[in-house]
N, C-alpha and C positions, 0 to 999 in steps of 0.2 A: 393484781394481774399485770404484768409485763407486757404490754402492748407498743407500737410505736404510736408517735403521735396523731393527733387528726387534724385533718384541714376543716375545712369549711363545707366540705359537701353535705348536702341535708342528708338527713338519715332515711334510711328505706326499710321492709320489713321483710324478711325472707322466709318463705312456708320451709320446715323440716320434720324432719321424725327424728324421734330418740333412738339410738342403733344398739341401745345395751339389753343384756340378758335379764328382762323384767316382765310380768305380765302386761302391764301399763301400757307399752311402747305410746308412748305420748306423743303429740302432735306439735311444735314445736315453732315459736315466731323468731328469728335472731335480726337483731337492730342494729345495722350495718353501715358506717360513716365512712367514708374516706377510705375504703375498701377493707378498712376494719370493724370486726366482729365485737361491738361493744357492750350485749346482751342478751344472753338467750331466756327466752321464758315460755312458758304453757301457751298455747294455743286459746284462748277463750271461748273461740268459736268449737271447738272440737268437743262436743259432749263428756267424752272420757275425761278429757283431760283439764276440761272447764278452767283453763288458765293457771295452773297450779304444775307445778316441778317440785320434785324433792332434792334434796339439797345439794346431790350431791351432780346432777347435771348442771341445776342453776350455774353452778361454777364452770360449764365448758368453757367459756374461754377463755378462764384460769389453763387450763387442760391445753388449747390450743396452742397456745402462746406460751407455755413454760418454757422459760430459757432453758432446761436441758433436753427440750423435743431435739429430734435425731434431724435433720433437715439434706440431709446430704448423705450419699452411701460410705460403709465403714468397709473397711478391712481387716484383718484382726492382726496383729504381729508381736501380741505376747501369749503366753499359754494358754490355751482353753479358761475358762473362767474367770481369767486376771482381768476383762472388760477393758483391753489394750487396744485401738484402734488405730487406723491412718483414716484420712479422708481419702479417698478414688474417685473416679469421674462413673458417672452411669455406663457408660461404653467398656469400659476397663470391666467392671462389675459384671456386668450380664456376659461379655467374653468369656470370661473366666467359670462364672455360674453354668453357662452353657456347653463349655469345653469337658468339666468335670460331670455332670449330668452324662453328657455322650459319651465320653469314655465310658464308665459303669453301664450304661446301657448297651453299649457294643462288646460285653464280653459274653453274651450267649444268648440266646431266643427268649430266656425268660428274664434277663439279667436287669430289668428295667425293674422290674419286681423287689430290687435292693432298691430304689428309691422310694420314701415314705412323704407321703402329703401326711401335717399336725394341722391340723384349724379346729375351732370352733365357735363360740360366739360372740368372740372382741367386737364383732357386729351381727347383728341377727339381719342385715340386709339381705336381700336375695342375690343382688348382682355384687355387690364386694365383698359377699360373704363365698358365695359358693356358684360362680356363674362360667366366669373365664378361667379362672382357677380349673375348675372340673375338667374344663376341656382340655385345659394343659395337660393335665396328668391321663386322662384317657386316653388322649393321642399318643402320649409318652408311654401307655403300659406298664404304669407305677402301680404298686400296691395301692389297691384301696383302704381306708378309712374308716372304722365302725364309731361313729362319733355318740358315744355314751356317756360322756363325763359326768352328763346333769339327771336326765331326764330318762333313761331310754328303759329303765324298770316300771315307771308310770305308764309310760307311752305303750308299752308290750299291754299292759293289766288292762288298759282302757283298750286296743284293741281284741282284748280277747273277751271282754263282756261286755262293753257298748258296741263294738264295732270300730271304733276309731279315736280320734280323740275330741270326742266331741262331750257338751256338757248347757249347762243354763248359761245364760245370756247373762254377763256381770251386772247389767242394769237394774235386773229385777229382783237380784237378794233386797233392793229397798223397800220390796213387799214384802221380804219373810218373815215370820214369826217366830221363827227357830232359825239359828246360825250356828252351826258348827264350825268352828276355825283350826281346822285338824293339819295337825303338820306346817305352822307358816305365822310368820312373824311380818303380819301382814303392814303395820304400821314401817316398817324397815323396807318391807320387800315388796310391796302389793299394794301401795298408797292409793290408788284411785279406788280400789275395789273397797277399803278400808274407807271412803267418802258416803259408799251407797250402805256400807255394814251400820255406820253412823245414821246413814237415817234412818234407816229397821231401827234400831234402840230405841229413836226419839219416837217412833210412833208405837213401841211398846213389845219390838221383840227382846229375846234372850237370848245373848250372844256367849258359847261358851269355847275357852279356847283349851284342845288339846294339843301337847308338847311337852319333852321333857325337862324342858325352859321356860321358869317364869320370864315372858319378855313382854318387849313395853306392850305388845299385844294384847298378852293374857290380865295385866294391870287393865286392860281397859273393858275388859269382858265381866258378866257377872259369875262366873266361874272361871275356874283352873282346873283342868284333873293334868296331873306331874307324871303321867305317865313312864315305864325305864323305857329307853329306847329299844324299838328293835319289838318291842310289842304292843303294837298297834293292832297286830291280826286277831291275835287273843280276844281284845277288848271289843272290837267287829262284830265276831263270833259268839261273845257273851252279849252285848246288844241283840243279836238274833236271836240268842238263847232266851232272853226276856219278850219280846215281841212277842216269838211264839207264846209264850208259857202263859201270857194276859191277852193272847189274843189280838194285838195290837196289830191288824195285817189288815191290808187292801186285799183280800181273796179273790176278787174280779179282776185285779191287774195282776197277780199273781198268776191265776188259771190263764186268762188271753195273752199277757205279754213277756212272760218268764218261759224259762227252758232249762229242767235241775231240778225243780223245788224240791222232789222229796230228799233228794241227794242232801243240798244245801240243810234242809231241815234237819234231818237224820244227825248230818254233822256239829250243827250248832248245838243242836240236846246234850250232845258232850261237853259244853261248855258254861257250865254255871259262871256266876258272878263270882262264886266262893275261888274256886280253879284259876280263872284270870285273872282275879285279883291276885290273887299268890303269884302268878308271874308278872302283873303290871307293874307291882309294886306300891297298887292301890287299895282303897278300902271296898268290900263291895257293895256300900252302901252307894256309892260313887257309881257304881256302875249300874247299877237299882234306879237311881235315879236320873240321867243321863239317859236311857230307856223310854221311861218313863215320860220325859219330856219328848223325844223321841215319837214315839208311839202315842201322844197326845196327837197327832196330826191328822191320825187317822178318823177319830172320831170327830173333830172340832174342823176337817178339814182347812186347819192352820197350816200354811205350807210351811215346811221346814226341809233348809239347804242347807250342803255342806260345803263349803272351801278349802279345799285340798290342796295342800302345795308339795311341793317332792322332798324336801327333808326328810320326811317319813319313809320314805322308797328307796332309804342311803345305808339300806342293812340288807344280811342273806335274804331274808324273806320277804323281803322291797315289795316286788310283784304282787306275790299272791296275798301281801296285807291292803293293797291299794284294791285289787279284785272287788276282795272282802268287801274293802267302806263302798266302793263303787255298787255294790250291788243293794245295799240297803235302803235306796228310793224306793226302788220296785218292790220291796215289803211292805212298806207303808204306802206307795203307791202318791209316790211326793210328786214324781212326772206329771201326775194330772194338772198342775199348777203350771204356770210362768216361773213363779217365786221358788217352786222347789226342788229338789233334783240333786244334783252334783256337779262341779267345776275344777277341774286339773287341770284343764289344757282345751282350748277350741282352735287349736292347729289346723286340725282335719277341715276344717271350714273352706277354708282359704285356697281356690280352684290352681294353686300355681302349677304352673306349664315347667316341672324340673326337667323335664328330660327336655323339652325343648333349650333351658337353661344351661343345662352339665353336659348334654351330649353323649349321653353315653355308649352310643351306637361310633363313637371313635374308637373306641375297644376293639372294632372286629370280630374277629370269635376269640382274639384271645380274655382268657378268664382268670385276674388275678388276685392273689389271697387278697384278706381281708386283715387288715392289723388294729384291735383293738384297741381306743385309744387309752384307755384305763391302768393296760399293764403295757406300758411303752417304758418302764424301768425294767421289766425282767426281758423285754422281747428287745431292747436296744443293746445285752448282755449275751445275747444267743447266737452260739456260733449257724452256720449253714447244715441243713440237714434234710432228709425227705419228707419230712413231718412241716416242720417250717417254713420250706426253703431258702434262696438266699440272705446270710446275714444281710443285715440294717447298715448301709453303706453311706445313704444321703437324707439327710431330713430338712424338709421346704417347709418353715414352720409360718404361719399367718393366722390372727384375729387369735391366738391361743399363747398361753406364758405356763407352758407344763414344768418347767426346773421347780415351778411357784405350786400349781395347783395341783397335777398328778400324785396319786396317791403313792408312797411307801418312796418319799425325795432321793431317800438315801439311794438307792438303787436307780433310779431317775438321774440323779446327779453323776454316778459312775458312767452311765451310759452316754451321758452328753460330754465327759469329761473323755472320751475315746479322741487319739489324735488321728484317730484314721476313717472316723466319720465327721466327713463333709457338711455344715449344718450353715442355711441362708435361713435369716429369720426376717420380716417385714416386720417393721412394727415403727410407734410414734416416741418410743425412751427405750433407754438402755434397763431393758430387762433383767432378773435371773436368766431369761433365756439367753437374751440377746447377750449377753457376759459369756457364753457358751457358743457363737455363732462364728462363721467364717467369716462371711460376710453376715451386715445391718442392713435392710432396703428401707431408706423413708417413705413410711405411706402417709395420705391422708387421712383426715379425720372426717369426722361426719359434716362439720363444716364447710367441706373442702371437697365435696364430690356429688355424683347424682345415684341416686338407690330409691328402692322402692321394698316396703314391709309390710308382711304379716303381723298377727300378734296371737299369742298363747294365752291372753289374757278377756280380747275381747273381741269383736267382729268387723272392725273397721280394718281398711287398706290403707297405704300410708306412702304418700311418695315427700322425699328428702329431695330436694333443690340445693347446689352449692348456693353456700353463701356469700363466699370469698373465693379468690383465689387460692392455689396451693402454696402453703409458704417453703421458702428454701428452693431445691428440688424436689421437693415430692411427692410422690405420682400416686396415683389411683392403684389398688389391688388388682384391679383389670387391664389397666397401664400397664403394669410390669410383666404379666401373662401374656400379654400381647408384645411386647418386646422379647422375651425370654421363647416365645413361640418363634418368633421371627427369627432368631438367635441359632436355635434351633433347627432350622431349617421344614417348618410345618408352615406351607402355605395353604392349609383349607379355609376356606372361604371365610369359614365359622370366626375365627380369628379380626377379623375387619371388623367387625357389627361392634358400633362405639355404644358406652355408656347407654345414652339414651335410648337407643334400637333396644338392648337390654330390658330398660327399663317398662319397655313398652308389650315386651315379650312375655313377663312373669306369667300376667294374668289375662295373656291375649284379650279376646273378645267378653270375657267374662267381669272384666273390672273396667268402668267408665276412664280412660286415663285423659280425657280433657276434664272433667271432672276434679278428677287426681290432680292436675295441673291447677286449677282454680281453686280447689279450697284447702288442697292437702289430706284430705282424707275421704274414700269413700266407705258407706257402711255398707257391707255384703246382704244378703236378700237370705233371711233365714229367720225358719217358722219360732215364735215365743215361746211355745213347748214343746218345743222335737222330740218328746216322746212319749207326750198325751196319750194316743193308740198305739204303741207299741212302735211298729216301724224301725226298729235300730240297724244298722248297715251290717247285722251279721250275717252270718250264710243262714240263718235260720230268720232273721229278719224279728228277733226277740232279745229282751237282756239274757245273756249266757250264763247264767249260774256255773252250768257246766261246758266245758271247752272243749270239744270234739278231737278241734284243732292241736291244741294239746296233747291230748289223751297219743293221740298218734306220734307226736314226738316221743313219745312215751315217758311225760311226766302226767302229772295228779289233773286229771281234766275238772276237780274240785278246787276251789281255792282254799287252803288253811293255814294254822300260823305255823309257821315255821322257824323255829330257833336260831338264835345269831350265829354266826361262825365262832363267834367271842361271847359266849355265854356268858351273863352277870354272873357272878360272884363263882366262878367253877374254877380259880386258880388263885393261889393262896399268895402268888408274888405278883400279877394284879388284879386287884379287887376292885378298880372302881373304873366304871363305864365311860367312855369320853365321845361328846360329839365337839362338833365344831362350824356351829352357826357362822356363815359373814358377820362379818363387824359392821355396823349400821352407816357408817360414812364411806363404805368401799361397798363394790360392784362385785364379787369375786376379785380376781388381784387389779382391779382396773381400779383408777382413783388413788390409789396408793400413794404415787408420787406427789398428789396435788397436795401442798401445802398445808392451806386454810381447812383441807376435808383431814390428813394427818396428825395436825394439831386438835383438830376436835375430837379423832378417836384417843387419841393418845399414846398410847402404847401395847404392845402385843401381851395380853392376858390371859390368865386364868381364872377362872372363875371356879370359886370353892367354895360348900358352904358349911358354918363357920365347924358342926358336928364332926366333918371331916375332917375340917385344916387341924382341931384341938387335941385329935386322937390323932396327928402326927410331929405335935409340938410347932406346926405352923404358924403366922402372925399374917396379915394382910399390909402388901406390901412390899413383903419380901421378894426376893427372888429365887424360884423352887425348878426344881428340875422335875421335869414328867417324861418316864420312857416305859418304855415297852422291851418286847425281844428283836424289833426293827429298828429302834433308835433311841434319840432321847431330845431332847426337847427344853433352853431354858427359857421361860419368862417371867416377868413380875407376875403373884399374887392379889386377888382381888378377893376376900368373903363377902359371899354375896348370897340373898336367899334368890334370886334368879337360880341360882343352883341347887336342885334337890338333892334327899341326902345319898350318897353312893355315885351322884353323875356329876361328873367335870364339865367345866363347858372351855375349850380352847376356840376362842375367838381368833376367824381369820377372814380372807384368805391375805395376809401382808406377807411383803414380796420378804424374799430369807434375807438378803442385805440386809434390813431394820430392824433386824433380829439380833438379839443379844449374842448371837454366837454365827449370824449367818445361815441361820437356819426359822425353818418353821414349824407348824403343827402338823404339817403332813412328814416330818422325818417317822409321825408314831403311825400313819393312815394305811392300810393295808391294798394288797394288788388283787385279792379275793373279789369275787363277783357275786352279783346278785341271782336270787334263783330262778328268775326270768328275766329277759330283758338286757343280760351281759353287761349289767352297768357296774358302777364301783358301789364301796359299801364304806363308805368315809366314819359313818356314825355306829359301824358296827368293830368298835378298837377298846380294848382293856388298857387300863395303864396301870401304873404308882405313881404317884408324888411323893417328893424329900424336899428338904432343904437343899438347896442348891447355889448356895455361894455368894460370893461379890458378884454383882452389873458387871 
């Protein structure tokens, strides 16, 4: 860690949250001397988080303090890309920012509409994530934002069959009997929940992990089934098939708290284990038995939960395969437990006050499109039309590094590489993106400011205290909203309300914030089994088997599987399936730069295993090119049985610079959408691998 020196002041303790894209959001103590930041660790006192960090925060202040953090605004004066800067003063910067905004804005009534807001969760805070930000761009009359990068296919599935995104209490998988670990590499991605999965085992459940990835997860489960990607709904669907066919059903929770059955029924009978096995890629003995344990719950009244994480939901049929698993409590009738049920997300929990937040009653009545954040490569290449309308003129990128993670790069990189879009990116290092930006605004880090969080993973509120000062110049995400507003010439009132005011606004009256102030986290007020009696937040006030809602948009008001865009094996130049799980020492592209977290992953990989590398004269080690009809792709080989046979796994998301040729794994990722929920489909992509040359 690169730190300056310390004096002699004693050390103190500063409450924080963890602001990254995790179920966990930890609770967080940082050990502050001499107005530096000399360790951050777990909260002890915070149940979830029982004094424990994974590795890759423990190092913030590696992160803080990296001698190339941006500290000072940039200017760019070589080509797009070339990552050529001047130093500017903040005055010069937001002039200039502000002059160009208003120009493009005053060339017609809807012309604000060519400015694009990019974020999404470099911090999952409420107030540096999306508070003063929002108001800026509403008052501005910019394009809005359909922020789907990660989640927004799970998030649609859960509200069209629970009602929202709601699910079991992370605490209580310690009672279950049964753990399914579906979709999620939880010891990487999910650590604390992976604390309570551990104690289930020790008092004698069975923990099995579903994923097309042996990962260090599945190594710790007493099963694996290797499912191909993309068919998940299949395997759903032939569970239900087996339920029914042994009778393995809660009938009473079914008859009072379901809505669908004979539908749902009807459709599963079409799906033996024989059938889905032939698409999983599995045996159906595998799925016979997986059932079976299953459906043991009902009788033994053993509760059995599933953990779901969104990996699963990163192909066409994303949605209606999450539907699926989501509706498989309510057959067995696992809601009647604390311990059983389903968990993807407990967002919906969390009373936040957005609209008091975003403002969005600054819009007016005027009402502007919506820009997709998924395909910002084909929509950043489109000229003006009536369908569209105006081209993509200016992009105000924050909390987000899309050159890095957006799908189908190649096309993503064209469009940033335009010298006639205008592009300010906020951020804490010189990004992919920020290599692509007009101007760099230094923001602060989590250290370095006041925010208050939800969490996706559990039920606690979570307020961040600075720790420190800001180093350098620079300023808060709301800071520069509030200057650039002022810049602007927007004096609504809204615009004043510092930091704090914010802070205290999320969750008005509904969350204790002296509370919040003294211990750093409060736990919200909600029932053990929310769906013991039925009770779900839908318009029917039951699990939705079938979606009304739906049906009226005029898709399948049923959930079922629905095939990849990129069918396995249906093209003869490529044959083999590719997802691309995070790399265990990175965040999505965050961490990247860090050092000590760099060195331990090592290098950008593929993982092959070995069936496949032999039948294309491969050696582990090598370095192989992987492409598709969107690009191509080198990095070193790795044979690995983490990889079953037919599916690659391209380990990411590292930033394209560390890339053997400046490139990543999303040169191969596609701009195709899921078939609900408008999200991407990262893990629904064919490739080939060859030999691919010298490093």
């Amino acid at each position: 860690m690169n730190t300056p020196a310390l004096n002699d002041t004693p050390a103190t303790q500063v409450l924080g949250a963890c602001p990254h894209d995790c179920p966990d959001t930890c609770s967080l103590l940082t050990t502050v001397a001499g107005g530096i930041a000399i360790k951050v660790q777990g909260n002890p006192d915070h149940p979830h988080t029982g004094g424990a960090l994974c590795t890759k925060v423990s190092r913030y202040p590696e992160r803080t303090y990296h001698p190339e953090r941006i500290l000072h605004p940039l200017k760019r004066v070589g080509p797009k890309g070339s990552g050529q800067f001047e130093r500017v003063s903040w005055a010069t910067a937001l002039a200039e920012i502000a002059q160009r905004l208003q120009a493009i804005a005053a060339q017609g009534p809807d012309a604000a509409q060519a400015i694009v807001p990019y974020s999404y969760a470099g911090t999952m805070g409420l107030v540096q994530g999306d508070s003063m930000s929002m108001r800026f761009f509403h008052r501005l009359g910019a394009s809005l934002l359909d922020r789907t990068i990660c989640a927004s296919a799970g998030a649609e599935a859960l509200t069209q069959t629970l009602g929202g995104k709601h699910g079991m209490r992370v605490e209580f998988f310690a009672e279950s009997k049964l753990i399914l670990i579906w979709g999620s590499n939880s010891i990487s991605s999910n650590l604390h929940f992976w604390r309570y999965a551990q104690e289930a085992k020790r008092a004698g459940a069975k923990l099995i992990c579903i994923d097309p990835r042996k990962s260090e997860t599945a190594d710790k489960c007493h099963e694996h089934i290797a499912l191909l990607p993309g068919t998940d709904g299949a395997l759903a669907l032939s569970l239900m098939h087996e339920l029914i066919a042994h009778d393995w059903l809660d009938h009473d929770y079914l008859a009072q708290y379901t809505l669908g059955w004979e539908l749902l029924r009807s459709r599963a009978l079409q799906w033996p284990p024989e059938r889905a096995a032939a698409v999983c890629g599995i045996t159906p003995e595998q799925i016979c038995s997986l059932a079976r344990d299953y459906g043991a719950s009902v009788a033994s009244r053993a509760p059995a939960a599933i953990r779901l994480n969104y990996g699963m939901q990163r192909v066409h049929g994303g949605g209606n395969a999450v539907r699926l698993i989501a509706c498989l409590p309510a057959l067995v009738g696992a809601w009647r437990s604390r311990a059983g049920g389903v968990l993807l997300s407990s967002s919906s929990t969390f009373p936040v006050k957005r609209a008091a937040l975003q403002r969005p009653d600054l819009l007016g009545t005027r009402t502007p499109r919506t820009i997709n954040m998924s395909t910002i490569g084909d929509d950043l290449l489109r000229s003006s039309s009536a369908a569209f309308g105006p081209a993509i003129q200016a992009l105000v990128v924050y909390n987000s590094n899309p050159v890095a993670i957006a799908p189908d790069s190649v096309k993503v990189v064209q469009g940033f590489a335009r010298e006639d879009l205008f592009t300010v990116v906020l951020e804490h290092f010189q990004t992919d993106t920020a290599d692509y930006a007009d101007f760099v605004l230094p923001a602060t880090t989590q250290l370095e400011h006041w925010d208050v969080h939800s969490s996706y993973g559990h039920t606690d509120a979570l307020l961040n205290r600075p720790a420190i000062a800001p180093l350098g110049e620079a300023k808060t995400n709301t800071q520069i909203f509030r200057e650039l507003a002022q810049r602007m010439g927007f004096d609504d009132p809204c615009f004043a309300e510092d930091d704090q005011a914010l802070c205290r606004l999320a969750y008005g009256d509904a969350v204790d914030f002296e509370r919040l102030l003294r211990h750093g986290f409060a736990t919200l007020a909600s029932p053990e089994a929310p769906f013991a009696q039925g009770n779900f937040p839908t318009p029917s006030g039951k699990c939705e088997f079938f979606s009304a809602r739906l049906a009226r948009q005029g898709m399948d008001g049923l959930p079922d599987h629905v095939p990849n865009h990129e069918a396995f094996n249906s093209s003869a130049d490529y044959p083999l399936a590719m997802i691309s799980p995070p790399a265990r020492n990175f965040l999505n592209s965050s961490f990247v730069n860090v050092k000590s977290l760099r060195e331990s992953e090592g290098e950008p990989l593929l993982e092959m295993h070995a069936s496949d590398a032999a039948a294309r004269g491969l050696s582990g080690g090598a370095v192989v090119r992987v492409f598709n009809q969107r690009g191509s792709y080198r990095c070193k080989l790795k044979i690995s049985q983490r990889a079953r046979v037919g599916v690659v796994n391209g380990l990411g998301v590292w930033w394209r610079k560390f890339g053997l040729d400046g490139s990543n794994v999303n040169q191969l990722t596609s701009q195709a959408l899921t078939d609900i929920g408008a999200a991407p489909t990262f893990y629904d992509c064919l490739v080939q691998v060859e030999a691919g040359g010298n490093p």
